[in-house]
C-alpha positions in Angstrom: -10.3 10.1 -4.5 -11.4 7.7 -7.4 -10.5 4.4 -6.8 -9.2 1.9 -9.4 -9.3 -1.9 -9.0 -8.1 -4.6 -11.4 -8.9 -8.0 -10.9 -6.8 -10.8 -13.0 -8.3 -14.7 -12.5 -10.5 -14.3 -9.6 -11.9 -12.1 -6.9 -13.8 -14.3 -4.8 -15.9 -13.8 -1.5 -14.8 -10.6 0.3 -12.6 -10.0 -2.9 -15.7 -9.5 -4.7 -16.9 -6.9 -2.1 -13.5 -5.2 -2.3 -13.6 -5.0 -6.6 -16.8 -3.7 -6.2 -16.0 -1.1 -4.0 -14.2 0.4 -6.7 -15.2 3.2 -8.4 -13.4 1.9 -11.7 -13.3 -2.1 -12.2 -10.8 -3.2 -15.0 -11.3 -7.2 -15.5 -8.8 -9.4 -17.2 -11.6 -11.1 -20.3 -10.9 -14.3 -18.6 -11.4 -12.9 -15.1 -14.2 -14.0 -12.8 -16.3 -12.6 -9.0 -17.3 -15.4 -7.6 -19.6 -15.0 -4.3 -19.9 -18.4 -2.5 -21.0 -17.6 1.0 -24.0 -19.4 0.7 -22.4 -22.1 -0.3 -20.0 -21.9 2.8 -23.2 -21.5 5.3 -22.0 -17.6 5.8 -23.5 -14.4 5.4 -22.2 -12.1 2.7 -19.3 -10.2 4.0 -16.5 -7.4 2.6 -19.5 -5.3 1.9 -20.4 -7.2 -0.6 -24.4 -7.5 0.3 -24.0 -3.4 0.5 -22.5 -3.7 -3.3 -24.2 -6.0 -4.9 -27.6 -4.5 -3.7 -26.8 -1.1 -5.2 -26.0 -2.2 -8.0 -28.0 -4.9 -9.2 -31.3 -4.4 -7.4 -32.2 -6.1 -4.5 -33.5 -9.5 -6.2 -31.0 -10.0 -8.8 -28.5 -9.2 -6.2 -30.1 -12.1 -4.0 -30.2 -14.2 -7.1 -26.7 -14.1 -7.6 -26.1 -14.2 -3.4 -27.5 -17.3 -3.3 -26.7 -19.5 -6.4 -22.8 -19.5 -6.2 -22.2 -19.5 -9.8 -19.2 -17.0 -10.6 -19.7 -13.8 -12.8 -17.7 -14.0 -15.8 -16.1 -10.9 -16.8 -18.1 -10.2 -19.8 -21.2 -10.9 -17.8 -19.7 -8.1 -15.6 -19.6 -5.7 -18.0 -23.0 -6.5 -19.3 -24.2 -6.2 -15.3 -21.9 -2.9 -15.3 -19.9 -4.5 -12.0 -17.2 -3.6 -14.6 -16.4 -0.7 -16.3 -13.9 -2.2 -18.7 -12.4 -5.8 -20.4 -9.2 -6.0 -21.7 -6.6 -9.1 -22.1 -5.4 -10.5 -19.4 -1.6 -10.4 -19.2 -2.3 -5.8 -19.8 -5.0 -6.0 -16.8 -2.5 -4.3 -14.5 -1.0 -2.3 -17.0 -4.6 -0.8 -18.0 -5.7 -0.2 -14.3 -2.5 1.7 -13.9 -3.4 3.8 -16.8 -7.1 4.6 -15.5 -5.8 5.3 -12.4 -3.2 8.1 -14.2 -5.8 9.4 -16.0 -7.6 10.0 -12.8 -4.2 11.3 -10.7 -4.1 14.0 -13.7 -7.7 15.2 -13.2 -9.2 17.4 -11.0 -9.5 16.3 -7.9 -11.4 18.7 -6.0 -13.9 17.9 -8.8 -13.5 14.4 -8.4 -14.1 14.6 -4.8 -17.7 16.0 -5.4 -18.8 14.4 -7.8 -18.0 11.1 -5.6 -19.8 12.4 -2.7 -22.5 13.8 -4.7 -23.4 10.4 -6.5 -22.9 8.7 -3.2 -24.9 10.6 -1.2 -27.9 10.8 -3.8 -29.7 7.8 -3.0 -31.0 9.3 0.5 -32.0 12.5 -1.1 -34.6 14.3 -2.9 -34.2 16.2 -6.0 -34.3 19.6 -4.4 -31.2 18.2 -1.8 -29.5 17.2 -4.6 -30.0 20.6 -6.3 -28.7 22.6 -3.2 -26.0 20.3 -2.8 -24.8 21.0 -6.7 -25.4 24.5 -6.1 -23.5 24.2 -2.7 -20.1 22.3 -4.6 -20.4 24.3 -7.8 -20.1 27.5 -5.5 -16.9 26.4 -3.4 -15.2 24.9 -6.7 -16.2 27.7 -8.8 -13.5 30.1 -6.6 -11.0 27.1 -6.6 -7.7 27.8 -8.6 -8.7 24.5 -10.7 -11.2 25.7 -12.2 -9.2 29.0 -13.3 -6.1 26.7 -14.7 -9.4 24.4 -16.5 -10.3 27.5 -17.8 -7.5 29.1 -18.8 -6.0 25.8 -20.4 -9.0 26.1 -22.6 -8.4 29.6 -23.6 -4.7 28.4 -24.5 -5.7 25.0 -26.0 -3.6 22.8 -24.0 -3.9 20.6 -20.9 -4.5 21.8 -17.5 -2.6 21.1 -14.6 -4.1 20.6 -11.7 -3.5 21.5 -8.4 -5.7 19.8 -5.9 -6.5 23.4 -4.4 
């Protein structure tokens, strides 16, 4: 299932690890991850390293392991450790909203399409193609994708099932 996190003032050491884990990061504009184990003589913990190296690169993820100096929320998004800003006193109001959006989606689909992007980084393209033909063949016969289509037939929203 997609996971939603929204961090208002400031998720710092394993907090950081924790926001990142998310699959959708909303950050208050004023908000802040601030990674200070090296200033604390630790290693990086709360998968964290795991994170940050994914999704910055190994060197710019050291570079940020190692100097202290928080990530600003706009500096987030620009990194895309976040997917969204908004104000700080609708943070949690906005995360709840994503995470509706999400609860009213597809979740079989969902499912997939979080292992598949998970799983792609140890694979080669033709795994990744037999996997998508693999998913796409068990969801095709799911009773979500008959309301999805059907919903479009009718012009309205689906409803999903989860089956």
């Amino acid at each position: 299932m997609p996971v939603v996190a929204a961090v208002h003032g400031s998720a710092a050491g394993a907090g950081t690890g924790i926001a990142q884990a998310a699959d959708h990061l909303v950050m208050a504009d004023d908000a802040r991850l601030v990674v200070p184990f090296a200033q604390l003589g630790i290693a990086l913990d709360g998968g964290t390293s795991w994170f940050l190296a994914r999704q910055l690169g190994p060197r710019h993820a050291w570079q940020v392991a190692v100097s202290g100096r928080p990530i600003k929320a706009q500096q987030a998004l620009e990194w895309k450790l976040a997917a969204e800003l908004c104000p700080a006193e609708s943070v949690q109001q906005r995360g709840l909203a994503v995470a509706q959006q999400y609860a009213a989606s597809a979740s079989l689909a969902l499912a997939a399409i979080k292992q598949q992007l998970n799983a792609v980084h140890g694979q080669s393209l033709a795994e990744a193609l037999d996997a998508e033909a693999g998913y796409q063949g068990e969801l095709i016969e799911s009773a979500d994708t008959a309301e999805a289509l059907l919903a479009f037939r009718e012009k309205r929203q689906p409803v999903y099932r989860g089956c």
